[in-house]
C-alpha positions in Angstrom: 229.0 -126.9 70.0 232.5 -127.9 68.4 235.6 -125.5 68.0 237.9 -125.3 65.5 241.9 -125.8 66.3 244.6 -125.1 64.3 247.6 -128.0 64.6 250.9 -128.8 63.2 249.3 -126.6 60.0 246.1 -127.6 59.7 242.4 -126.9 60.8 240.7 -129.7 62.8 237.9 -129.7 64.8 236.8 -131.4 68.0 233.1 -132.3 68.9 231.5 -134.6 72.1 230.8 -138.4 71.3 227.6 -139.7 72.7 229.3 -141.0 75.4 230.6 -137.6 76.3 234.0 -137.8 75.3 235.7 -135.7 73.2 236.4 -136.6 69.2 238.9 -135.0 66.8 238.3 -134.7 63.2 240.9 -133.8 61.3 240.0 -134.8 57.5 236.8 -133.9 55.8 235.1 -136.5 53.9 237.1 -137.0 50.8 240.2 -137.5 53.4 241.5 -134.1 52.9 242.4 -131.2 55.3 240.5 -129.0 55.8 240.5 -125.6 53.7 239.6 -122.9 56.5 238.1 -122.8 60.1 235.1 -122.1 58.5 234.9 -125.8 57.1 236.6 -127.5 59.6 233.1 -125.9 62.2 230.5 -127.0 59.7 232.1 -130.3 59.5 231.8 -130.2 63.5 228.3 -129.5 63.3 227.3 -131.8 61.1 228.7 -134.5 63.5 226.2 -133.2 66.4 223.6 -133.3 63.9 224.2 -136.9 62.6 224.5 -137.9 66.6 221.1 -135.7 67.3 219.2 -138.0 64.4 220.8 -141.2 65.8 222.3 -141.6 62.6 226.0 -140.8 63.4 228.9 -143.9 63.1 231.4 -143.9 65.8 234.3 -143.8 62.7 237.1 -145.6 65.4 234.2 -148.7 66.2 235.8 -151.8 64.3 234.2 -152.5 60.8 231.5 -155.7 60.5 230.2 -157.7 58.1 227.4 -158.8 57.3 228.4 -162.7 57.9 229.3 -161.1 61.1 226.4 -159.3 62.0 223.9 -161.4 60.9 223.9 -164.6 63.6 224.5 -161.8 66.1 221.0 -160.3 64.9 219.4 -163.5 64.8 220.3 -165.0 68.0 218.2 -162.0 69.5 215.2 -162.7 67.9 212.3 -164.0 70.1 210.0 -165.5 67.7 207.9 -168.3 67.0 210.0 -171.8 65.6 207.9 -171.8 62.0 209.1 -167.6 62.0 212.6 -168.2 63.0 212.7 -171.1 60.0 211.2 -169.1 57.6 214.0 -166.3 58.6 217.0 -168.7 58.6 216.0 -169.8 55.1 216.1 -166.4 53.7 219.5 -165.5 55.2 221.1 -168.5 54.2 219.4 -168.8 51.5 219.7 -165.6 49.8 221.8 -163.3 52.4 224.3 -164.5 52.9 225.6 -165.6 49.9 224.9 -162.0 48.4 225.9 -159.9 51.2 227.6 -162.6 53.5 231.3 -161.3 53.1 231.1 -157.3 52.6 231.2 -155.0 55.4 228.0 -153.2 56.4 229.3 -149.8 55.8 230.5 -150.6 52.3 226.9 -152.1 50.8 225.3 -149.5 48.9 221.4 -148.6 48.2 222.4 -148.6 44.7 223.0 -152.3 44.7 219.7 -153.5 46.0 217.8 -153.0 42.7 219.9 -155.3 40.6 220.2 -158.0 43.5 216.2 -158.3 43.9 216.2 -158.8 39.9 218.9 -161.2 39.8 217.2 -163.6 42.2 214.2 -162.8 39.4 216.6 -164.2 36.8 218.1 -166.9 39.3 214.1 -168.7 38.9 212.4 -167.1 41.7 209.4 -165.9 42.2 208.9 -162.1 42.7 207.6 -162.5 46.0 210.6 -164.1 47.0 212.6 -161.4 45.3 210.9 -158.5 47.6 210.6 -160.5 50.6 214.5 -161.3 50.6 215.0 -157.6 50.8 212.3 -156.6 53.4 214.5 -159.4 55.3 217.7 -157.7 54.8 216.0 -154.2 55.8 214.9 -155.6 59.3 218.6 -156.7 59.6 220.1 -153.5 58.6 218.2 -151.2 60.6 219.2 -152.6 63.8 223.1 -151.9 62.8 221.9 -148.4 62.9 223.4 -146.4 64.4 226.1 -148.5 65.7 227.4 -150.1 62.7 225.9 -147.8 60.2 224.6 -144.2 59.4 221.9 -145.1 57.8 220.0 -148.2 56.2 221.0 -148.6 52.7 218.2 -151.3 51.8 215.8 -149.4 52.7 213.2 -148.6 49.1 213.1 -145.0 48.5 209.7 -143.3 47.5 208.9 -142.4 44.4 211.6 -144.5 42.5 210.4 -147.6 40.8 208.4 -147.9 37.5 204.5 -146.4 38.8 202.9 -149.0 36.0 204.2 -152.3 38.0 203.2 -150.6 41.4 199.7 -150.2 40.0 199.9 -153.6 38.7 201.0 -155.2 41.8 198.6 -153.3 44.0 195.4 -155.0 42.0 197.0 -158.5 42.2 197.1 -157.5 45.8 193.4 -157.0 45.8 192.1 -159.5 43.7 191.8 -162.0 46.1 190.2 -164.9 45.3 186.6 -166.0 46.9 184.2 -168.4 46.9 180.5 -167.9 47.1 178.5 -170.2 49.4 177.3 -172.8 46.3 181.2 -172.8 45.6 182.3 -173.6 48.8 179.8 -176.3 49.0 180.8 -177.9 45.9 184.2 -177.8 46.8 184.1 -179.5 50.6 181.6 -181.9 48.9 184.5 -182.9 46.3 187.1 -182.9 48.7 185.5 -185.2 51.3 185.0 -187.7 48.1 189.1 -187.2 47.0 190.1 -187.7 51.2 187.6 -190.3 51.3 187.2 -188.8 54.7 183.6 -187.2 55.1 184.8 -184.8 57.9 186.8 -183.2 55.2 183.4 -181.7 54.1 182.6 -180.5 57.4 186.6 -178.7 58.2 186.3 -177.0 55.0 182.7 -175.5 55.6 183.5 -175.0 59.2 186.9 -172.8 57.9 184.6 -170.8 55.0 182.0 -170.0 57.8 183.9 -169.0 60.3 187.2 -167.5 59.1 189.3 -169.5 61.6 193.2 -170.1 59.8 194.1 -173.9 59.0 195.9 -173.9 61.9 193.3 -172.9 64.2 191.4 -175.6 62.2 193.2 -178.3 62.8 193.5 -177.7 66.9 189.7 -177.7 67.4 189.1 -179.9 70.1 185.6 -181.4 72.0 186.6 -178.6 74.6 186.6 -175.5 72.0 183.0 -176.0 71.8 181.9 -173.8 74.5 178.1 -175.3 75.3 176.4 -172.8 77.7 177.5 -169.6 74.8 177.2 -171.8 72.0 180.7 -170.6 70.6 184.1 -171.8 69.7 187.2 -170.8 71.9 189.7 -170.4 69.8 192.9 -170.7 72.2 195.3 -173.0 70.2 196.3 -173.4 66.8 199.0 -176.8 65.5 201.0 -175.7 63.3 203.4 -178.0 60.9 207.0 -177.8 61.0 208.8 -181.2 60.9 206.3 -182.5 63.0 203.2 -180.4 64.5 203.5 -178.0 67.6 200.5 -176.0 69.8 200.9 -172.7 69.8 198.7 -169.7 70.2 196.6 -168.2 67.2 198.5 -165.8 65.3 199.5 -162.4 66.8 197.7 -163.6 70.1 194.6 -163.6 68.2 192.3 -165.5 71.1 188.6 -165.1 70.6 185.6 -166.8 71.4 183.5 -167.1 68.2 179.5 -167.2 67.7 178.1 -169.9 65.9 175.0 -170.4 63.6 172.4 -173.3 65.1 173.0 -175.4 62.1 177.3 -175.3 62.5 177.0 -175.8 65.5 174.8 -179.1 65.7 177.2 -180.6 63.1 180.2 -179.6 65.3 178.8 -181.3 68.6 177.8 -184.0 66.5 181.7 -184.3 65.7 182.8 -183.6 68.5 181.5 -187.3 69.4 183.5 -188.7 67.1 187.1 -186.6 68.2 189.7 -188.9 68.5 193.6 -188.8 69.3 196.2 -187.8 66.7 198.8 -190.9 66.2 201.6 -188.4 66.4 204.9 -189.7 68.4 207.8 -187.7 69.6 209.9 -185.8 67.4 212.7 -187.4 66.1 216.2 -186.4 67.7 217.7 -186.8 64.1 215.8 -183.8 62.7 217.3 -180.5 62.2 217.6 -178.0 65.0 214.7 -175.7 64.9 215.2 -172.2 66.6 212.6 -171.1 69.0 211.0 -174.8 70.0 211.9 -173.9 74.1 208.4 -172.0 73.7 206.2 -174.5 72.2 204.6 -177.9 72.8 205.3 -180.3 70.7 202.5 -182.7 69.3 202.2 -185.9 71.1 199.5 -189.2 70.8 198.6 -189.5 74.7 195.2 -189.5 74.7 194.8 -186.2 76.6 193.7 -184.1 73.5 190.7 -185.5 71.3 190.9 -183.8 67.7 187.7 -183.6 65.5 189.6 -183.1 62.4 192.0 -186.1 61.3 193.1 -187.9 58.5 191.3 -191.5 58.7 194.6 -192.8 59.8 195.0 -190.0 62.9 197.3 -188.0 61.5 196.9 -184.7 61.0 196.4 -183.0 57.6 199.7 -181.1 56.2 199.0 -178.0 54.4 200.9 -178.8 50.8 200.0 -182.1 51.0 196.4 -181.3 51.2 195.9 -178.6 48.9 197.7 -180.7 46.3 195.6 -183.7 46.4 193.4 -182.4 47.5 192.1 -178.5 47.1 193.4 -178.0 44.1 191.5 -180.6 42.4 188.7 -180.1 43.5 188.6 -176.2 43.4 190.5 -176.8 39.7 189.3 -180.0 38.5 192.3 -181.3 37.4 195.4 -182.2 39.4 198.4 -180.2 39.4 201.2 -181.0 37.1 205.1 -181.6 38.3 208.2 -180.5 37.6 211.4 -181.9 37.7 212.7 -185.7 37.2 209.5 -187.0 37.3 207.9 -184.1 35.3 204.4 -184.4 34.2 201.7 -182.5 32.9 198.7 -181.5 34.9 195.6 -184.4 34.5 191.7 -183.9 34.8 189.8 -185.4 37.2 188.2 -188.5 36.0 185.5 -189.6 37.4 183.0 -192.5 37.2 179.4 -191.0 37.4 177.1 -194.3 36.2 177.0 -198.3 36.6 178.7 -197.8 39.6 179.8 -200.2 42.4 178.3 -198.5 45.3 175.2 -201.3 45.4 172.7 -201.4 42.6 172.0 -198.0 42.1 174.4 -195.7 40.1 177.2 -193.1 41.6 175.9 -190.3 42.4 176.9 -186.5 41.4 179.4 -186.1 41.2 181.1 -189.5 40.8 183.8 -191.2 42.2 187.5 -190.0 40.8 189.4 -192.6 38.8 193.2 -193.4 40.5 195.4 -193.1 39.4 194.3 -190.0 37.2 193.8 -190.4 33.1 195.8 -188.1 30.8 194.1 -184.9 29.1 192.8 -185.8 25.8 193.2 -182.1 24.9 194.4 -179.5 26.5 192.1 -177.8 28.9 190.4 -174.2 27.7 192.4 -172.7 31.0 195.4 -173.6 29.3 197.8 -173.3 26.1 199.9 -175.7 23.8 202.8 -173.5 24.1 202.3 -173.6 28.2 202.0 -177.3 27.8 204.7 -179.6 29.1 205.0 -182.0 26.5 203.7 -182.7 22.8 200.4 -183.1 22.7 199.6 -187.0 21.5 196.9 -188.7 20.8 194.4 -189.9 23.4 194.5 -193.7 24.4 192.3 -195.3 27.2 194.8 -196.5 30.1 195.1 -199.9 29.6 198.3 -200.2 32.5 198.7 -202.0 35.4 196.7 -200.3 38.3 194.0 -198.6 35.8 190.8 -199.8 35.4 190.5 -201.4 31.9 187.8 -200.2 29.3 186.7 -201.4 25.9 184.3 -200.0 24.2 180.8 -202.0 26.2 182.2 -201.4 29.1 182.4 -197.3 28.4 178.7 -197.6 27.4 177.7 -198.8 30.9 180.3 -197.2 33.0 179.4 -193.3 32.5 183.0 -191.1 32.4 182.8 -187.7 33.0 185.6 -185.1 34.5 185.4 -182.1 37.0 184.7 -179.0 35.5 186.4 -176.1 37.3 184.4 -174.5 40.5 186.4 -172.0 41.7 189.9 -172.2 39.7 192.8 -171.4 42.1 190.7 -171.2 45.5 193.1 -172.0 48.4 192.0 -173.2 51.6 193.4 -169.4 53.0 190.8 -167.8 50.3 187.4 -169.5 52.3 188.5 -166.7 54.4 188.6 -163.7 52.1 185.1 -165.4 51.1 183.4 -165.2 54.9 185.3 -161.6 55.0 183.1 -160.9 51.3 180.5 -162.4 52.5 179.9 -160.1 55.4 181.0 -157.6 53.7 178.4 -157.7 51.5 175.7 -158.3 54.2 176.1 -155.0 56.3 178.0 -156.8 59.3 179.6 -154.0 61.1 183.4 -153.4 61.3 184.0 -154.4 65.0 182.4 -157.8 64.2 184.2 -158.4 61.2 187.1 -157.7 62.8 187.1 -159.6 65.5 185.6 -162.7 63.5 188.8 -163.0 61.3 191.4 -162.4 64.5 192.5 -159.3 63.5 193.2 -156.5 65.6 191.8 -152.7 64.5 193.7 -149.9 66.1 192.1 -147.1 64.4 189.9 -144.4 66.8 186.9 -146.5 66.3 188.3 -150.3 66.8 189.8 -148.5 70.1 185.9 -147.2 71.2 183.4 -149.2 69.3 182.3 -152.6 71.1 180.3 -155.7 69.6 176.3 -155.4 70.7 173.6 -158.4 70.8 172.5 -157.1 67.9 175.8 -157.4 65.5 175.7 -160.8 66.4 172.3 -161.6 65.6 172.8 -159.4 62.1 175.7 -161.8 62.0 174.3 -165.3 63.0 170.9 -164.8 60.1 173.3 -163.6 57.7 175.6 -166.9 57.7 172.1 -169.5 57.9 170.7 -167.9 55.1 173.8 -168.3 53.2 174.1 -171.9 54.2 170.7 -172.5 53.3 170.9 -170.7 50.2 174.1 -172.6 48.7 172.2 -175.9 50.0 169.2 -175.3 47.9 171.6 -174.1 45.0 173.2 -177.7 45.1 169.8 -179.5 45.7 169.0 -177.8 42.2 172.5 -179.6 40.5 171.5 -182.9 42.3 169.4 -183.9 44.8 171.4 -186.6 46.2 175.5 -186.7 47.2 177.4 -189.1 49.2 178.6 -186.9 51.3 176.4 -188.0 54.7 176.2 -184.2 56.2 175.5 -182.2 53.0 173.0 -185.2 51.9 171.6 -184.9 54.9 171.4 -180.8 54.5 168.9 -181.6 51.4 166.4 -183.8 52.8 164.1 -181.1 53.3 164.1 -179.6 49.8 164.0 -183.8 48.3 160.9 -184.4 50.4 159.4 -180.8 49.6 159.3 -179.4 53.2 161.0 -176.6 52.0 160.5 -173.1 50.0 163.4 -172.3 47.5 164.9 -169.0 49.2 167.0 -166.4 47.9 170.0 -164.8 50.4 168.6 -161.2 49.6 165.6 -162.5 52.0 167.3 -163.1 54.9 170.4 -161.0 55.1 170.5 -158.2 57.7 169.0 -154.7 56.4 170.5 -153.5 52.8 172.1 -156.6 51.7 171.8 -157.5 47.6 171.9 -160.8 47.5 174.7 -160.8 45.2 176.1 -163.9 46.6 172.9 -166.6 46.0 
């Protein structure tokens, strides 16, 4: 309870610190006397009110900025290395120079609005915009209370234009998926650009069974658990300046069912693991926060990987879906900006007289390198988005290119990639196994657990996976297999992809009924996805 004095003319008030001691206020807050006893109490009380919320500001603590707080915050952090980067990019990045040299106390909520749409304006995206400030709000809200009263980052509800909220929720939602044909077509085009046919197998084995690209990549010959016939997911490698082992995201560990047919083609590769051709980590790179905790990637025989590049390495996230997902989700390779600024090209392909023996390429071809030119702009697109004048198409006649005159184009058949699935990442094969089961009835527990996520809710806390989800699960995810197989048979009978040949040799020599998914999927599935 505080109690009012009066002193050398004037009304103060004293009130007990947190610590127990005893605090004098003599100004209110405009850093005026106070008028009566009256004010000088409820000034009091509002103290032991702002102490009981945890919100009060010891007013003789020494003032702090936020270049100040900041490394003080960070060095307390205990999180993975690729989290700490990401972190120290957006302070330095985007903190800092904002907020580097004000004092805590003195940034106010009113300036965060204009800050997120002046990195907006600066030629960032959004995204980076929001995440910048959900950054600085983590940062802030452990100065409270000792640095500050309250976090002045934090959004308020309500404010904010409801039309863009709306807007952004949707794009939120519209995720995009693949249906089983579409992931077929895509692995099978992939595995042709890599020139790797395990390509084919990663990508299917990712859109089957939900594992990240990092759990991907650290499958080993020991993840296949023989006697369960399931995959132990235990590691994942993950890329930053180099590759480290670490474990799945938010300690997601799970052992995973597999289908008969996944499962054959994975012990079949599984014969074939081999060692990365990683060395050690270059003492010339830049410090990276957090690597005490983690394993760094090293060639030494010990681990056998089943999914490599052809020359051992392992496949780097923007590397690959740059040459390699988007075209053949897209058909056409991305364009560039910058100095060496082009616009984005189709993929050309060679689809007859081919050079594979006598008989012609099959579907669907064999991409030209390096890639031809648009000779119009593609339907997804518009002059005015275009990068440069549009001019008139001329055969590639330079050095590197295969050269055409008009016999040869009547024997060599040219053709380019029609879109597939346009903008499918190698992230969205998992929002298309999460549709997929969706879709077929799979219960919630199951699902859950299949995608490494963790369901605190009443019933993720009591319900349990039975004998029979997993069955429900394991028919679903053949009959989609087979279903997408005979969907591709129908395109083309043959491809030159070993595995998914292989996968029609039933339906070519006739041992096999054309099936819908709506006859196989567990109890009150549509068969939307066929």
């Amino acid at each position: 309870m505080p109690w009012p004095e009066f002193r050398s003319g004037h009304w103060t008030v004293k009130y007990r610190k947190p610590d127990g001691k005893i605090k004098r206020l003599t100004f209110d807050e405009k850093g005026e006397h106070f008028a009566d006893e009256e004010a000088a109490y409820n000034a009091g009380l509002y103290q032991e009110e702002l102490i009981r919320r945890g919100k009060w500001v010891d007013p003789d603590a020494p003032k702090i900025t936020f270049a100040e707080w900041a490394p003080t915050w960070y060095s307390g952090q205990d999180l993975e290395p690729s989290t700490m980067a990401k972190i120290r990019s957006v302070i330095e990045g985007h903190l800092l120079p904002r907020w580097g040299t004000r004092e805590l106390v003195s940034i106010a909520a009113e300036e965060m609005a204009p800050w997120e749409r002046d990195i907006v304006r600066a030629g960032y995206a959004p995204r980076t915009a929001r995440d910048a400030r959900s950054q600085l709000i983590t940062i802030l809200n452990d100065a409270v209370p000792l640095h500050l009263a309250f976090n002045p980052a934090l959004r308020r509800r309500g404010k904010g234009r409801k039309g863009l909220k709306r807007v952004a929720r949707h794009q939120a939602k519209a995720r995009i998926w693949a249906s089983p044909l579409q992931v077929i077509l895509v692995a099978e085009r992939a595995a042709i650009l890599a020139g790797n046919p395990d390509v084919f197998l990663m990508l299917v084995t990712k859109a089957f069974t939900g594992l990240r690209w990092s759990e991907v990549l650290a499958l080993t010959p020991d993840s296949l658990l023989r006697r369960e016939r399931q995959l132990d997911i235990q590691w994942k490698l993950y890329e930053l300046s180099g590759f480290y082992w670490g474990i799945p995201k938010d300690g997601s560990i799970r052992q995973l069912d597999i289908p008969a047919w996944l499962w054959a083609l994975l012990e079949e590769q599984a014969e074939r693991a081999r060692p990365c051709s990683c060395s050690k980590r270059s003492e010339d790179l830049p410090h990276v926060d957090g690597i005490e905790h983690v394993e760094w990637c090293v060639s030494s025989g010990k681990r056998r990987l089943l999914f490599l590049t052809p020359e051992g390495a392992h496949y780097q996230r923007g590397n690959f879906g740059t040459r390699i997902m988007r075209p053949a989700a897209d058909g056409m390779y991305p364009g560039k900006s910058g100095a060496r600024a082009r616009p984005p090209r189709p993929v050309t392909v060679q689809v007859g007289g081919g050079t594979w023996g006598e008989e012609d390429i099959p579907f669907p071809g064999q991409p030209l390198q390096p890639p031809w030119p648009y000779a119009a702009v593609p339907r997804e697109m518009d002059w005015e988005e275009w990068p440069e004048p549009p001019e008139e198409f001329v055969i590639p006649r330079q050095r590197g290119q295969w050269f055409y005159d008009a016999d040869d184009l009547r024997t060599r058949q040219i053709a380019s990639w029609a879109p597939v699935m346009f903008g499918l990442t190698p992230h969205g094969l998992r929002y298309s196994l999460q549709t997929w089961m969706d879709d077929g009835g799979i219960k919630k527990a199951l699902k859950v657990d299949r995608m490494g996520h963790e369901d605190l809710s009443m019933s993720g806390l009591y319900g349990q996976i039975t004998d029979q989800m997993v069955t429900d699960l394991l028919t679903l995810l053949t009959g989609l297999w087979d279903s997408g197989v005979a969907e591709r048979f129908k395109i083309h009978p043959r491809s030159p992809v070993p595995i998914l040949d292989a996968a029609m040799a039933p339906w070519r020599e006739g041992n096999v009924e054309m099936i819908s998914v709506s006859q196989i999927v567990p109890k009150h599935a549509r068969g939307r996805l066929a």
